[in-house]
KOLRO-377239 format. One line per 3 residues: their letters; for each residue y, x, z of N, C-alpha, C, O, CB. Coordinates in steps of 0.1 Angstrom, whole numbers, m for minus. Last residue first. Glycine has a CB too. Layout:
REM residues N
a) Y X Z Y X Z Y X Z Y X Z Y X Z ~ ...;
END
This chain:
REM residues 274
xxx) 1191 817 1037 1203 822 1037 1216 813 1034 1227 818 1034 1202 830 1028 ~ 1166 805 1055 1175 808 1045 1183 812 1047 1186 813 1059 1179 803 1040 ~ 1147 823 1076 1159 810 1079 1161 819 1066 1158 831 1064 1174 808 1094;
xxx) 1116 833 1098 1126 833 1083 1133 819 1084 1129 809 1089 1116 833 1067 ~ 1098 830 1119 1115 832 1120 1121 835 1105 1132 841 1104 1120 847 1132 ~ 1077 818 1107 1083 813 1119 1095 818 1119 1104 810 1120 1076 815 1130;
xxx) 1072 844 1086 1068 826 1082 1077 819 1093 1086 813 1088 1047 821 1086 ~ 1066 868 1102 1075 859 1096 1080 851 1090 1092 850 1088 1077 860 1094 ~ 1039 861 1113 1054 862 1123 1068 857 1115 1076 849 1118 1057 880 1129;
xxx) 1024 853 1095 1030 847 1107 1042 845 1111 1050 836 1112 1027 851 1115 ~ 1026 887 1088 1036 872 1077 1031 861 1089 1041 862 1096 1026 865 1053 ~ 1014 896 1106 1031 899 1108 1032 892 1095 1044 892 1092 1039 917 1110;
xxx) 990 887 1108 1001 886 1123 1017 888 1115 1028 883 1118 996 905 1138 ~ 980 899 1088 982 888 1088 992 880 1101 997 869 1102 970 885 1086 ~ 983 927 1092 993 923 1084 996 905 1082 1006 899 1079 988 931 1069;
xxx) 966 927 1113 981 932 1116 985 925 1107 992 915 1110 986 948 1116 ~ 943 923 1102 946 912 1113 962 914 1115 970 905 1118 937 915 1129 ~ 942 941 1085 941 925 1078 946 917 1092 953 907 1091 921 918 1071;
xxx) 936 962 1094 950 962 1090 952 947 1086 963 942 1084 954 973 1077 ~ 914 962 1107 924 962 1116 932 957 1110 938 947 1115 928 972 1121 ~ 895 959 1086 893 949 1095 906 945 1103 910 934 1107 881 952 1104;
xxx) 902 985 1073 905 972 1065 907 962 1076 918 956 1077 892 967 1054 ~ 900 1008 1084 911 1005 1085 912 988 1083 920 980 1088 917 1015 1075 ~ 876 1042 1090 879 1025 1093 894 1024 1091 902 1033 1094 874 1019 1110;
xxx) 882 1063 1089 870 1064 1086 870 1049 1087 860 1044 1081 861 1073 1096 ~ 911 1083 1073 909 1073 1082 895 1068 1084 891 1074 1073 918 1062 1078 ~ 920 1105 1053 904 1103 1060 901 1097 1068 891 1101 1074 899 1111 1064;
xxx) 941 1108 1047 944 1114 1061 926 1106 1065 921 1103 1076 964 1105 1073 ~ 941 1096 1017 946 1112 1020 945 1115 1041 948 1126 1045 968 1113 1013 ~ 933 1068 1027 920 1085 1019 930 1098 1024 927 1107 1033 918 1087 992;
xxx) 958 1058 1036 939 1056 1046 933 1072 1041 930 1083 1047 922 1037 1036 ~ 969 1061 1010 975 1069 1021 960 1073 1036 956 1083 1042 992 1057 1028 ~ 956 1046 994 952 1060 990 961 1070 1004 960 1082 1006 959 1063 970;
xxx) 954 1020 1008 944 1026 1005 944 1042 1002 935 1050 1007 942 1019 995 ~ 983 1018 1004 974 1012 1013 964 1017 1015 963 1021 1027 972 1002 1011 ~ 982 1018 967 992 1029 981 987 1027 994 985 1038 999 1012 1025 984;
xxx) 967 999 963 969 1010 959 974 1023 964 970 1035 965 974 1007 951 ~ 982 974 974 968 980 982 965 994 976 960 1002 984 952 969 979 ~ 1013 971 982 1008 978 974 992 988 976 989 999 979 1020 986 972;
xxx) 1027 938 999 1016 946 1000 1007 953 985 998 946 979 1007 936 1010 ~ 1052 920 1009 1042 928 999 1040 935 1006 1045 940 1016 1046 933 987 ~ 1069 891 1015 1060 902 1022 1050 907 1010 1042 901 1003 1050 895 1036;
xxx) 1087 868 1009 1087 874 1002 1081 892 1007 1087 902 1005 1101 870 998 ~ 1104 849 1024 1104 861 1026 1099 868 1028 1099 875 1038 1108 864 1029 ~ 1102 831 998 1110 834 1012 1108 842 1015 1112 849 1005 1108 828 1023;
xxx) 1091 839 976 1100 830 973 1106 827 985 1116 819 984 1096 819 965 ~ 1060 843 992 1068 841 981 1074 832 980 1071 820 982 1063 842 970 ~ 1046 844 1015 1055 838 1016 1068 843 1002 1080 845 1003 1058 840 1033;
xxx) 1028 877 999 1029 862 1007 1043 859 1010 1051 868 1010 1021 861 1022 ~ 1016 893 973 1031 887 980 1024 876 989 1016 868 985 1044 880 967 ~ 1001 929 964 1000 909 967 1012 904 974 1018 912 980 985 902 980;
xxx) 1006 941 928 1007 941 941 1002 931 950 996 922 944 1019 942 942 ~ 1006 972 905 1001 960 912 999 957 923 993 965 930 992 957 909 ~ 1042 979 902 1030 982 902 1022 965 909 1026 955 914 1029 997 912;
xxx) 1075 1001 897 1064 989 895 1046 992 894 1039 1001 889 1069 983 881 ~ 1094 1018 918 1087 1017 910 1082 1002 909 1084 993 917 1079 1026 912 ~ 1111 1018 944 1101 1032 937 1093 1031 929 1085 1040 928 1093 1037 945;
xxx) 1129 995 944 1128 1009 941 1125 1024 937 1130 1034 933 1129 1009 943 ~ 1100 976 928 1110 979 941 1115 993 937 1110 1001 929 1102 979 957 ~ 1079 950 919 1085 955 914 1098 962 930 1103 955 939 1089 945 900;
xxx) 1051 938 914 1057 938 921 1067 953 915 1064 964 910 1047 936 932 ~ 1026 914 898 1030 929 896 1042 927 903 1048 916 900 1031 935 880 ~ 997 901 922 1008 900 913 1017 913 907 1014 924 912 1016 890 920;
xxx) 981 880 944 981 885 930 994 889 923 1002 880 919 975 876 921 ~ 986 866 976 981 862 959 982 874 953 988 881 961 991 852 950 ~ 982 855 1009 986 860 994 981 857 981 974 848 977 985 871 992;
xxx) 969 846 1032 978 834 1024 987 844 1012 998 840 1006 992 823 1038 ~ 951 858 1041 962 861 1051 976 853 1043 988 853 1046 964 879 1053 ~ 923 854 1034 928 855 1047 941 857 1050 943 858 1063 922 864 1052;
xxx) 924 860 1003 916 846 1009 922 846 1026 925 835 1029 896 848 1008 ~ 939 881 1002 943 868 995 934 856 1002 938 845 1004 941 869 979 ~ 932 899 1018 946 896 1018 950 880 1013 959 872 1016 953 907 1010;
xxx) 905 900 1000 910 900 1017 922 892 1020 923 881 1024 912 915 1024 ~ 923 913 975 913 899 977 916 897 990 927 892 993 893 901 975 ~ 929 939 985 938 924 983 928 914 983 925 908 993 947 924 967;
xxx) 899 951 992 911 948 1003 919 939 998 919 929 1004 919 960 1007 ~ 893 950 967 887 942 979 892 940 991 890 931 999 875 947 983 ~ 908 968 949 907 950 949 902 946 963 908 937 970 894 943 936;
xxx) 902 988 968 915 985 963 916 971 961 922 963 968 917 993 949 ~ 877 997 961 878 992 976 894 985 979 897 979 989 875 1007 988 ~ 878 1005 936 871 992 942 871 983 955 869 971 958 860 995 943;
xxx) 890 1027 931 900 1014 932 892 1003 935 897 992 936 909 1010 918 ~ 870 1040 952 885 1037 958 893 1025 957 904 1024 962 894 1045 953 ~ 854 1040 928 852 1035 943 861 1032 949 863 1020 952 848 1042 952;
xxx) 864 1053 909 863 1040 913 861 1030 921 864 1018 922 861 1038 909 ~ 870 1079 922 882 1071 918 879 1059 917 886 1050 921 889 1076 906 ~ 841 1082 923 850 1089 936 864 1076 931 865 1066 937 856 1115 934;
xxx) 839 1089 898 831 1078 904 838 1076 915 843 1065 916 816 1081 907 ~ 858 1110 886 860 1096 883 851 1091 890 857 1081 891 858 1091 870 ~ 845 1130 903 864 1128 907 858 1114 897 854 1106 905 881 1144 898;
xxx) 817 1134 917 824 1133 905 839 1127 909 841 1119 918 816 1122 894 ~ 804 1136 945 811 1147 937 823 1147 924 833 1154 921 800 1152 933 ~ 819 1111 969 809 1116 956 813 1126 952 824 1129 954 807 1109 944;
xxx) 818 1114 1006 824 1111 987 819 1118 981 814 1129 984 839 1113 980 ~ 807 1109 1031 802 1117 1018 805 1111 1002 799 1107 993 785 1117 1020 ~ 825 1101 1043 818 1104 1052 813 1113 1044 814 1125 1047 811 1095 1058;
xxx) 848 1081 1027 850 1091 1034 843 1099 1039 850 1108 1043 854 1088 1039 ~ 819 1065 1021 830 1068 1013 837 1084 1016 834 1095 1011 840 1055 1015 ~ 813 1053 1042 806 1063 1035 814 1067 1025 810 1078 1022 794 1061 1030;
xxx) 841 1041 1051 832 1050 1060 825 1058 1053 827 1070 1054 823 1044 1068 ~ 837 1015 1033 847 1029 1031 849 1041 1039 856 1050 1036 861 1025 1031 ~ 817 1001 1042 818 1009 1027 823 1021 1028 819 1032 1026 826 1002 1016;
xxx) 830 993 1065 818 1001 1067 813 1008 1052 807 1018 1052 806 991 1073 ~ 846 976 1056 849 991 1064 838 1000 1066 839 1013 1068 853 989 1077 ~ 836 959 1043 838 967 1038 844 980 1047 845 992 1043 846 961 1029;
xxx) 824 948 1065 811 951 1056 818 961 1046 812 970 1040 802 935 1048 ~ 847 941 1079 836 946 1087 831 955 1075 833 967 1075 824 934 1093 ~ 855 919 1060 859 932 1062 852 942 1070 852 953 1065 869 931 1067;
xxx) 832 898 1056 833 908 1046 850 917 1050 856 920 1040 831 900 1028 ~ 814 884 1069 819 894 1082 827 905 1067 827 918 1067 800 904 1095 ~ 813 856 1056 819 859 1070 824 873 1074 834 875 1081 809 855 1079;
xxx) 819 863 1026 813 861 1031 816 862 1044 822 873 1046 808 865 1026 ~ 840 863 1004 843 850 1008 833 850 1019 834 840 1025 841 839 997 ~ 846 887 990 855 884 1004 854 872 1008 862 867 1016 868 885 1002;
xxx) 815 902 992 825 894 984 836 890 999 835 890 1012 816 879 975 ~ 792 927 983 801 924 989 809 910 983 809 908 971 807 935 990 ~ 766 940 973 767 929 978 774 923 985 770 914 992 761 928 982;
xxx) 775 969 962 771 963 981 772 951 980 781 948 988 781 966 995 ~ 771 965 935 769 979 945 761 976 956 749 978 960 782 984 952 ~ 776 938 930 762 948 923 758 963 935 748 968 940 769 957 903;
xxx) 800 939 941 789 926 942 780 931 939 771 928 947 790 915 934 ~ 815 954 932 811 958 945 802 948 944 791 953 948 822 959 958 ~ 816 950 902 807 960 906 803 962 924 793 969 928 814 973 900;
xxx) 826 925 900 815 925 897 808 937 906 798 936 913 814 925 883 ~ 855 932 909 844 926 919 833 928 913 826 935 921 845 910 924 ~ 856 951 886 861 958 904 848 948 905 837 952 903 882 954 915;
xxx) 852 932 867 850 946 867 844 951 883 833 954 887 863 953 863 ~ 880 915 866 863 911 871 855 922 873 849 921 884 853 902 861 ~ 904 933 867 897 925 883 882 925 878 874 932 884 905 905 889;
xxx) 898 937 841 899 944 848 896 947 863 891 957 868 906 945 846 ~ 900 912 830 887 917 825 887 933 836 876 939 837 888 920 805 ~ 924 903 835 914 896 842 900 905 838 890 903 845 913 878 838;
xxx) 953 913 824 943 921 841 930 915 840 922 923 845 948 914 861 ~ 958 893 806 955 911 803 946 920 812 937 928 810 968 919 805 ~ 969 874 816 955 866 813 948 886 810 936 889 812 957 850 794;
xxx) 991 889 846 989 881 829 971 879 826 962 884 833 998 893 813 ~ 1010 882 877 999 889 863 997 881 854 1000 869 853 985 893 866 ~ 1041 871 882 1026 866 879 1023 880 873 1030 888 868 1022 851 868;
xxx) 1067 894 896 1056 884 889 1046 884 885 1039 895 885 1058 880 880 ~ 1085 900 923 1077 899 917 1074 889 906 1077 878 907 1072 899 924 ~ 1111 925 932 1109 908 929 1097 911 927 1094 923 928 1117 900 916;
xxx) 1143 942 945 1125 939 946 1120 927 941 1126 917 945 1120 938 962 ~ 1165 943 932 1157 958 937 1143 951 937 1134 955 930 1163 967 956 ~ 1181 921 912 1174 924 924 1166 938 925 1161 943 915 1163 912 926;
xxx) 1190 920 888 1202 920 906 1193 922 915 1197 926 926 1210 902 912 ~ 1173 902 870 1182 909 871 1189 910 885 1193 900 892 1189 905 861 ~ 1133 896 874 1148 890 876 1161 898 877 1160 905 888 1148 883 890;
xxx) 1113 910 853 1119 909 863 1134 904 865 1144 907 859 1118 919 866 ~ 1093 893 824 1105 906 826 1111 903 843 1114 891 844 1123 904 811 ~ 1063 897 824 1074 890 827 1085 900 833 1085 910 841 1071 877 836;
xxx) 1039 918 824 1044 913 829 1057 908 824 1063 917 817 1043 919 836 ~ 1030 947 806 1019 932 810 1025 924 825 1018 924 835 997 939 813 ~ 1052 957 782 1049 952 797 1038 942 796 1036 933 788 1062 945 804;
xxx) 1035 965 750 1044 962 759 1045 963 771 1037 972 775 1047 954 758 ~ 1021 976 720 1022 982 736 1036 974 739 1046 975 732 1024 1004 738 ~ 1012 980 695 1013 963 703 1016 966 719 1014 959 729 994 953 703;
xxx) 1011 1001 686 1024 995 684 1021 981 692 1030 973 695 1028 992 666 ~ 984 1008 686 988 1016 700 1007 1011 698 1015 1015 706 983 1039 698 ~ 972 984 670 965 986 684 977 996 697 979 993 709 947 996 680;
xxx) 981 1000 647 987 993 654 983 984 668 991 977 675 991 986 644 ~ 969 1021 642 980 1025 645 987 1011 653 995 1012 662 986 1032 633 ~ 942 1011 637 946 1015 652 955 1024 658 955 1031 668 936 1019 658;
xxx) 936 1008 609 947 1001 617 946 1006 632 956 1001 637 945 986 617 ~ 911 1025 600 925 1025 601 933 1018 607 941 1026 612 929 1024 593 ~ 883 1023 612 898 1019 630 905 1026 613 902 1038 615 900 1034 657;
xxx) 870 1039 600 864 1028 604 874 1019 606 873 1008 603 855 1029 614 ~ 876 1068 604 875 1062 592 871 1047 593 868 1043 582 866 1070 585 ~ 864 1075 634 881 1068 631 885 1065 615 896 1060 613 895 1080 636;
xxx) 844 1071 649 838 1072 633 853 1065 627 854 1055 619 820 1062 629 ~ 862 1072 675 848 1071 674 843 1065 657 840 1053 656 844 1059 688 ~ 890 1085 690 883 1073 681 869 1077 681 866 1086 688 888 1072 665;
xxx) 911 1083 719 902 1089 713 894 1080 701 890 1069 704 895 1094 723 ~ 944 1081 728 934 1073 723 925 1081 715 930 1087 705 939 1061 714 ~ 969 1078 746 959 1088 744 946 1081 742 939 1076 750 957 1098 755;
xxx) 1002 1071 759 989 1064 756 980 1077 750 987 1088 750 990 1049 743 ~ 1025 1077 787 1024 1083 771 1005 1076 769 997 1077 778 1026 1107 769 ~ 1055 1059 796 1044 1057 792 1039 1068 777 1043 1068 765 1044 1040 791;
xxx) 1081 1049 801 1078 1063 805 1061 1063 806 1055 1068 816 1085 1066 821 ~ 1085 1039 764 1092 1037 778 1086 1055 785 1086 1067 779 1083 1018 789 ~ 1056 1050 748 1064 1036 754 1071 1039 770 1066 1041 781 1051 1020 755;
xxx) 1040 1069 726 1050 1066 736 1059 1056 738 1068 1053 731 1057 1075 736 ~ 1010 1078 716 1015 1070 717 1028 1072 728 1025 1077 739 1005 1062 719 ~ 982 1090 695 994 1091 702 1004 1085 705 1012 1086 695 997 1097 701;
xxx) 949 1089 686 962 1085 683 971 1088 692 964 1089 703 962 1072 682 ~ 922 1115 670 931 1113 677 947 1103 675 955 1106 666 932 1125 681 ~ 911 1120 644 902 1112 659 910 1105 668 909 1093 672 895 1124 670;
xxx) 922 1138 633 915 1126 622 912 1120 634 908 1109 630 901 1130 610 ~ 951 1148 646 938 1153 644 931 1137 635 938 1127 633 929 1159 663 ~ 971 1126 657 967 1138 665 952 1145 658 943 1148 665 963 1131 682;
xxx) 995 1101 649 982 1110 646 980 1120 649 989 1127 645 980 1113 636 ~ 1017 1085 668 1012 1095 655 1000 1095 659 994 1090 669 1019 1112 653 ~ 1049 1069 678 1031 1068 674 1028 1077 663 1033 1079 652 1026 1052 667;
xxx) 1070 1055 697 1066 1065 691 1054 1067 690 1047 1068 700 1070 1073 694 ~ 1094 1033 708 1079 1038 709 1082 1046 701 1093 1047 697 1066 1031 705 ~ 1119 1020 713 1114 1017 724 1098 1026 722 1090 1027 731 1114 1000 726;
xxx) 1133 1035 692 1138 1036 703 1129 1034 715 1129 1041 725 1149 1029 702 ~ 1109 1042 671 1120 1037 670 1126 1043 687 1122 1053 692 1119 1020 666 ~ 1084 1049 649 1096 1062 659 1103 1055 658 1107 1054 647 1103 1077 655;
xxx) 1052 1061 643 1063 1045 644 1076 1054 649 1074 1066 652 1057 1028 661 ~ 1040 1079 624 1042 1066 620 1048 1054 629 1050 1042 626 1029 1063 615 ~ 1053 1115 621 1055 1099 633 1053 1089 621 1060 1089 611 1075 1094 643;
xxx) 1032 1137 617 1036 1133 611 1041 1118 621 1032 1111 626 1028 1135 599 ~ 1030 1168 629 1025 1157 630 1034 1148 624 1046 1151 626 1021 1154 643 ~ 1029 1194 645 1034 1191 629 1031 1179 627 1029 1180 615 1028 1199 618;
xxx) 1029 1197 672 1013 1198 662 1020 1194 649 1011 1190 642 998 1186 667 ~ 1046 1195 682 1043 1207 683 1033 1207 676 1028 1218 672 1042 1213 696 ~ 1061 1170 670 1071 1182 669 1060 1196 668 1061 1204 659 1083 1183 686;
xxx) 1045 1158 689 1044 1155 678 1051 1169 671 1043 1178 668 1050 1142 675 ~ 1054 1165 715 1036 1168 713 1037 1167 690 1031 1173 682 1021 1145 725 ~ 1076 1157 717 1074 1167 718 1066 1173 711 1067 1182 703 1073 1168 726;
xxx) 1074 1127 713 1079 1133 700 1077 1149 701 1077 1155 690 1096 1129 698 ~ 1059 1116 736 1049 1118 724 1057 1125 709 1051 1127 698 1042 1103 720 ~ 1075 1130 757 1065 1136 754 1062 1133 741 1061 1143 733 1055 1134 762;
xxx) 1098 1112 751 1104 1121 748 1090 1129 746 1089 1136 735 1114 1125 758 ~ 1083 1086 756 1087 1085 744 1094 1102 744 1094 1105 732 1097 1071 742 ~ 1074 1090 786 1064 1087 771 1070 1091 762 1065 1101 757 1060 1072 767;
xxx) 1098 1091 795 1092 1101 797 1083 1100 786 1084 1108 777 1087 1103 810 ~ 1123 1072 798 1121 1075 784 1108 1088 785 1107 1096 775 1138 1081 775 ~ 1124 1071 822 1122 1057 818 1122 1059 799 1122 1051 790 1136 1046 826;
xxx) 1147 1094 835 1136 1085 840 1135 1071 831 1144 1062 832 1138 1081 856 ~ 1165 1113 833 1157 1112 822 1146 1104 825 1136 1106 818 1153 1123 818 ~ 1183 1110 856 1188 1107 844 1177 1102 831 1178 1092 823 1196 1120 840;
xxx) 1161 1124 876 1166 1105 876 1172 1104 865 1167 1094 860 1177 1098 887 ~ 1142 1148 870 1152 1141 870 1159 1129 868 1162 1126 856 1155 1145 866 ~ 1115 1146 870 1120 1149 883 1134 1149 886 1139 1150 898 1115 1159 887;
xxx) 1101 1118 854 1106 1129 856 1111 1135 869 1111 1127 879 1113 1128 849 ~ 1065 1103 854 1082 1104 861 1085 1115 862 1078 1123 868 1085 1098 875 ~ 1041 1083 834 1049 1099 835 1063 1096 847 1069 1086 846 1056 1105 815;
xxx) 1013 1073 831 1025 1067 836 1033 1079 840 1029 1085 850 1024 1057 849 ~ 989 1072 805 993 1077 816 1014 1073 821 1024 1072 813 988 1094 811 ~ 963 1052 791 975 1050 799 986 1056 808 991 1049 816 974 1044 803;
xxx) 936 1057 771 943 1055 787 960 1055 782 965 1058 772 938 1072 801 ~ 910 1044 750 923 1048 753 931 1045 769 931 1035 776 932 1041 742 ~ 882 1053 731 885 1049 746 905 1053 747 910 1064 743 874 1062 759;
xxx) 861 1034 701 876 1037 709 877 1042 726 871 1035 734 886 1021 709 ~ 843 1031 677 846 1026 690 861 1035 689 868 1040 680 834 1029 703 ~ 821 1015 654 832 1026 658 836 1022 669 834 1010 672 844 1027 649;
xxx) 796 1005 642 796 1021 655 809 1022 657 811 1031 665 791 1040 649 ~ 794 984 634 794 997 626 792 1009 631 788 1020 627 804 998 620 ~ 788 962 651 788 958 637 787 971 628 781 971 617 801 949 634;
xxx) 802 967 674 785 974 673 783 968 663 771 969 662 773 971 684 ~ 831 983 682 824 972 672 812 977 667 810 986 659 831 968 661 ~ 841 988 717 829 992 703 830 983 697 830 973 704 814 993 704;
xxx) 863 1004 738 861 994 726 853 1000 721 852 1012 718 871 991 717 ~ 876 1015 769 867 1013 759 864 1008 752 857 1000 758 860 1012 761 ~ 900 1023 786 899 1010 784 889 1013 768 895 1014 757 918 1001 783;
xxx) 901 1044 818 904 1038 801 897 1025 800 891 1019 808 897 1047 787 ~ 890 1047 845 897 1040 843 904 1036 829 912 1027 828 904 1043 851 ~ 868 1064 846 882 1068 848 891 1059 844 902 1063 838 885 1079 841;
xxx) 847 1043 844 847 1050 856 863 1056 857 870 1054 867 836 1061 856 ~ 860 1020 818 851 1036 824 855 1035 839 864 1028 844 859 1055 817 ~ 865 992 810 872 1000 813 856 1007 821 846 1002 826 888 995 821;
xxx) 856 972 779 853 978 788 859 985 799 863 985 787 847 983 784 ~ 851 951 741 861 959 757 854 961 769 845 954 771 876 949 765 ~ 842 953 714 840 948 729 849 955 737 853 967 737 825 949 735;
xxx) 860 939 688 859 954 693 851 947 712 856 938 719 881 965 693 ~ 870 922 671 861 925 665 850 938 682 838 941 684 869 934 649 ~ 897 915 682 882 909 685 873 913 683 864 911 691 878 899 681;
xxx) 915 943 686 913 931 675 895 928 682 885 935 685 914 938 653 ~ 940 938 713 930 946 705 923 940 696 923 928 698 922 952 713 ~ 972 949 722 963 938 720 953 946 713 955 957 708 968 926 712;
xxx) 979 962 757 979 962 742 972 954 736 964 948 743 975 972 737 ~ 1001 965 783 988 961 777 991 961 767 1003 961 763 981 950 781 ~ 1011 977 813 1014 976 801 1002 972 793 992 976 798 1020 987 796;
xxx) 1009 982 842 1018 976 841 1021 971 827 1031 964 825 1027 983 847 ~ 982 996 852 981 982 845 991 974 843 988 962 843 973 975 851 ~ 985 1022 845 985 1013 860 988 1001 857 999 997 861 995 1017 872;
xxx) 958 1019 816 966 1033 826 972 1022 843 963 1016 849 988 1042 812 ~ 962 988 806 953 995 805 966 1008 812 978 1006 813 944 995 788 ~ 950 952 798 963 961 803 957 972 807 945 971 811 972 955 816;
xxx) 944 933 765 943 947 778 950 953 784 958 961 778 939 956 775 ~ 944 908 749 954 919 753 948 924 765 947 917 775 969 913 756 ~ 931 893 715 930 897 732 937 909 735 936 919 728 916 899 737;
x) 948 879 690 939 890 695 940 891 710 951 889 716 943 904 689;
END
């Protein structure tokens, strides 16, 4: 079955063929089998406590709560998940500090989409032990998610990063953006994460990065690395981006691509092993 990474795209699930896939404006992950009508939308929310002790079981302590409070019966409950039934429509899910939320669509159709919300793992390679910061590859899970992003700026604005002036062309996106954001909080959000890929992309055709899930003290997430495996420069366009929005920068991309590409240069030339 095909695997979807779905909420911050650190976890994916498999889903049975039968079902087309999609991700929304808010970012779920959509399924129809137009063979009957039934469908699906399920997200991914990434929880952190405010206490460090209880960090990394947040999913799994919510979905026994939620369960506990609606009488709900657990069909998975081990250590690493927890899965119920929410109403005849509704699935519930906890992994790690991950709680899932799956709406059905004619859910007499989907019995099994208890196990659609048991196929939940990392959509990443387990991280190297000892280290605070590492990265790895993405998985075959992201790609329906990237093509998405580009397809739509390609449809939107005719954008791509392979075209001469395409930071320019995206700063100038993210100007109207800022200038007159949309009303709707999910269109508004995809825009952003649109402008999200298009800035890594950038990074990747211009400044010698790549793709990848990135891992550091403050967490895991999707990231780009250059001079991987020396030393080893990241860049979280997600955070990059949403720090530009929160202070309404009106331009950033064109500048920050030349800085950031100046400074793996820079460190490309004075990195020495160890």
């Amino acid at each position: 079955m095909p695997r979807f990474a779905i909420g911050d795209l650190t976890i994916d699930v498999d889903v049975p063929a039968r079902f087309r896939c999609e991700y929304s404006l808010s970012g779920s992950l959509v399924g129809l089998d137009s063979s009957n009508g039934s469908g699906f939308e399920l997200s991914g929310i990434h929880m952190v406590a405010k206490d460090e002790s209880k960090r990394g079981a947040e999913g799994l302590n919510a979905a026994r709560d939620n369960a506990k409070t609606n009488d709900a019966k657990l069909e998975r409950d081990t250590p690493t998940l927890v899965a119920y039934r929410e109403g005849p429509a509704t699935w519930m899910g906890g992994f790690g500090s991950h709680l899932l939320i799956a709406t059905l669509t004619r859910p007499e159709l989907i019995p099994d989409f208890v196990e659609v919300i048991a196929s939940v793992s990392a959509a990443h390679d387990p991280f190297p032990d000892g280290k605070d910061t590492a990265v790895v590859d993405l998985r075959p899970s992201h790609t329906r998610w990237f093509e998405q992003k580009r397809t739509s700026l390609l449809d939107a604005e005719s954008w791509s990063p392979d075209s001469g002036n395409a930071p320019e062309k995206l700063d100038l996106f993210w100007g109207s953006i800022v200038a007159e954001p949309p009303e709707e909080e999910d269109l508004l959000n995809a825009m952003l994460s649109g402008v999200t890929v298009g800035f890594g992309d950038l990074l990747v055709k211009r400044a010698g990065f790549q793709w990848c899930i990135a891992k550091d003290p403050w967490g895991t997430s999707i990231a780009v690395v250059a001079l991987r495996g020396t030393a080893n420069v990241i860049v979280v366009p997600e955070s990059f981006v949403a720090k530009r929005w929160e202070r309404k920068e009106p331009s950033f991309i064109a500048a920050a691509l030349r800085d950031i590409s100046a400074h793996v240069a820079k460190m490309k030339a004075e990195w020495k092993p160890n």
